[in-house]
C-alpha positions in Angstrom: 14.4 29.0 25.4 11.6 26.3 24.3 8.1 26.8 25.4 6.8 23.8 27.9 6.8 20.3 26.3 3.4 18.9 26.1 2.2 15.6 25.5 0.7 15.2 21.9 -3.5 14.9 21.9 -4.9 11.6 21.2 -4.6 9.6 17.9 -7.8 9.5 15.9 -8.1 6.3 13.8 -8.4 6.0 10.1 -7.3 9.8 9.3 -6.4 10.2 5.2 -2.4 10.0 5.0 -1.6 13.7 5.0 1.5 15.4 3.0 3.0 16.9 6.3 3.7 15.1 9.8 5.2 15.4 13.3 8.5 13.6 13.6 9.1 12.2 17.0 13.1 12.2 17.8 13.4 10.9 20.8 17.0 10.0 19.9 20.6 11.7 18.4 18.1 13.7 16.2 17.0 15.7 19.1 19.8 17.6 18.2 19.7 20.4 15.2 22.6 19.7 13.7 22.6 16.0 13.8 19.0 15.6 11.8 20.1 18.0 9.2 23.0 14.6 8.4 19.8 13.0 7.6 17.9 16.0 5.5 20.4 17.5 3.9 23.2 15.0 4.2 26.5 14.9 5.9 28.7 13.1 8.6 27.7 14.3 12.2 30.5 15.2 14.8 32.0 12.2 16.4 31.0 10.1 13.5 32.4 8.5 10.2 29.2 7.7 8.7 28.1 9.8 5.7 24.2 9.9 5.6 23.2 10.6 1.8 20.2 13.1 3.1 16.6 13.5 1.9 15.4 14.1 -2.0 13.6 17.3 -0.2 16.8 18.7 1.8 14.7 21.5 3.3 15.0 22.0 7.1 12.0 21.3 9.2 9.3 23.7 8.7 9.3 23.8 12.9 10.1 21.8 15.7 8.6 21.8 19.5 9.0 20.3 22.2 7.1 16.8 22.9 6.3 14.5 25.8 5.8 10.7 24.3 4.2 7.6 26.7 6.5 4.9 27.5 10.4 3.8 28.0 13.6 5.2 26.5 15.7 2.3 26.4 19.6 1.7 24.8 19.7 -1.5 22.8 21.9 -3.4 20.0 25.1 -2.2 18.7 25.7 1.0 16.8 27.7 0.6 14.0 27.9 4.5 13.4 28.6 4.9 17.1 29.3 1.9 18.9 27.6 1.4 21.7 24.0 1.3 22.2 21.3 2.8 20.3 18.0 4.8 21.5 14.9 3.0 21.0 11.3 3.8 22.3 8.8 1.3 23.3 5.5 3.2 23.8 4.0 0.2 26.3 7.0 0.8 29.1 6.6 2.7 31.5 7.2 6.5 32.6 7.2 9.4 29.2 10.2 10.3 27.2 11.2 13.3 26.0 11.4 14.2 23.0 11.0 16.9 20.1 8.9 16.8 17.4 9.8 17.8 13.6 7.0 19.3 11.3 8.3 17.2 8.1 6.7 16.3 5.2 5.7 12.5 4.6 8.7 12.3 1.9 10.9 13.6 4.4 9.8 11.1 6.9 10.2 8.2 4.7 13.7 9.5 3.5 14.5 9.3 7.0 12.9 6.1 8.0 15.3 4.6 5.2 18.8 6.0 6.3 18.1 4.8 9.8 18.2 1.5 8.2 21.6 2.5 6.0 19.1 2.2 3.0 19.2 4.4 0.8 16.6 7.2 0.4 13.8 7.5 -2.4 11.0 4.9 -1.4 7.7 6.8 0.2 6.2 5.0 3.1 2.4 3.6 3.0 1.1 5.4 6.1 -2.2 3.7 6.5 -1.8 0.9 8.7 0.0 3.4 11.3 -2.4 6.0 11.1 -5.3 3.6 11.0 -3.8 1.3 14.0 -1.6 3.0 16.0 1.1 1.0 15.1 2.9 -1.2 12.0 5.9 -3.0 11.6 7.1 -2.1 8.1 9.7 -4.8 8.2 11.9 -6.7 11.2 14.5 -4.5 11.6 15.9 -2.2 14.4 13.9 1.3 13.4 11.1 -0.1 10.8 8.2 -0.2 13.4 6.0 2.9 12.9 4.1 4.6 15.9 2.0 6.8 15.9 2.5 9.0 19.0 -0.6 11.2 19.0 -1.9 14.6 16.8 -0.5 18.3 17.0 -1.8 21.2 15.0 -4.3 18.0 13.1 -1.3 16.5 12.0 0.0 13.0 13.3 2.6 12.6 15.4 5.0 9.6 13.9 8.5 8.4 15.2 9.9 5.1 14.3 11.3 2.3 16.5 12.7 -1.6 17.7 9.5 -3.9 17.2 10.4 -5.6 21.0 9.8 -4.1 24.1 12.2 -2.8 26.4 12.6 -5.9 28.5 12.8 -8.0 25.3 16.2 -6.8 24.3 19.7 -7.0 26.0 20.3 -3.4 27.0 24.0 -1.9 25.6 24.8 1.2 27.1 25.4 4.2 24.7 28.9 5.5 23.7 30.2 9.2 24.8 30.0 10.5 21.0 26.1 9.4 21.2 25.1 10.8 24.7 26.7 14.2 23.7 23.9 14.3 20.8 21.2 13.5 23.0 22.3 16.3 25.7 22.6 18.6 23.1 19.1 17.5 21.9 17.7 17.7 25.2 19.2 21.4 25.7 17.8 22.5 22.5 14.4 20.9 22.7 13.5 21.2 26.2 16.2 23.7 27.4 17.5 21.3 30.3 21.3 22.1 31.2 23.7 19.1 31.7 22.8 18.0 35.0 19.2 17.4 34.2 19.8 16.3 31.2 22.5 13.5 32.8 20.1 12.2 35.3 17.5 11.3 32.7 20.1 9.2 30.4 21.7 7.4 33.2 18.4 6.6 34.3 17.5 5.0 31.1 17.3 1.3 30.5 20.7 -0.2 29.0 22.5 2.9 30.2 21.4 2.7 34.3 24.5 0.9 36.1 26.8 1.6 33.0 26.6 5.2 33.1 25.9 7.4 36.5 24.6 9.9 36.4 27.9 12.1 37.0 29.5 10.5 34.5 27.0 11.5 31.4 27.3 15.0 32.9 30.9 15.1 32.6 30.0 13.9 28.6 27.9 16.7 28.3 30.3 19.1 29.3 33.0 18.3 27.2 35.5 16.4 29.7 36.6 12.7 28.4 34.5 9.8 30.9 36.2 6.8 31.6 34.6 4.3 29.3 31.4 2.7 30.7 31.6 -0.4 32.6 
């Protein structure tokens, strides 16, 4: 079982771009087996995308368990999954769970790319994030780097949409998604189905698409009917 999910200390401003980081997944790549598509490269269950994987295919040094500030919401349209995507905007309201990836800063860019279907091989310039807090490396849906907080004196970084939750039509998530997020969820933060159910529905995009009985059934393997 995972230890308890802390929130990650405070930012400090300015701090030298360091080889190693925390990766914030507050998304599919909760799950195990669905981040090691993007490091090592592969097609995740329920998918028929093919992610190319990192230049450093190693798995993550460690992961643990995080708590982030702000909104989990579902937005746009998935074109791996259909469906809604997982986006965080660290100005909402509430925390989000999440689990955090010790990575190195290759890694992270490599990453950063293949959320973007670009392919990987282009290292990231860190300052502005870990100087500001925030940067919007370019307009699209996953190029707007946060930084989340510190663990162990290494920054906390996830990636995500560069509007806020109200900002964007919510699309609520397919089946194939939500069972990588449940099985995220389990692994990071041990929470069984039920719990784990009550905090997607709850989620902006999903809430009155998905109840909260429905995800659960998701999560345990039965076929929903689709969302409506």
């Amino acid at each position: 079982m995972p230890g308890p999910a802390e929130p990650p200390g405070p930012a400090p401003r300015g701090t030298a771009a360091p080889d190693r980081l925390w990766y914030a997944a507050y998304g599919s790549n909760m799950h195990a087996e669905r981040i090691r598509c993007y490091l090592a490269g592969g097609t995740p269950a329920g998918s028929a995308h093919r992610y190319p994987g990192c230049r450093d295919r190693r798995d993550p040094e460690r992961s643990v368990p995080v708590w982030l500030p702000g909104t989990l919401y579902f937005a746009t349209e998935s074109v791996v999954w259909t469906g809604g995507r997982a986006f965080y905007d660290p100005d909402g309201p509430g925390t989000v769970a999440a689990r955090a990836y010790l990575v190195t800063a290759g890694q992270f860019a490599d990453l950063v790319a293949q959320e973007m279907y670009r392919p990987p091989g282009t290292d990231l310039d860190l300052a502005a994030v870990l100087a500001t807090g925030r940067y919007a490396a370019g307009p699209g849906r996953y190029e707007t780097l946060v930084r989340a907080g510190t663990l162990t004196g290494l920054p906390v970084l996830t990636c995500t949409a560069p509007a806020e939750y109200r900002a964007l039509p919510g699309n609520p998530p397919s089946a194939a998604y939500l069972r990588h997020l449940g099985a995220g969820l389990a692994e990071a933060h041990g929470w069984p189905p039920e719990r784990a159910a009550r905090y997607l529905a709850a989620a902006p995009g999903a809430h009155g698409h998905w109840t909260a009985d429905r995800v659960e059934a998701v999560l345990r393997g039965h076929v929903p009917t689709p969302p409506g």
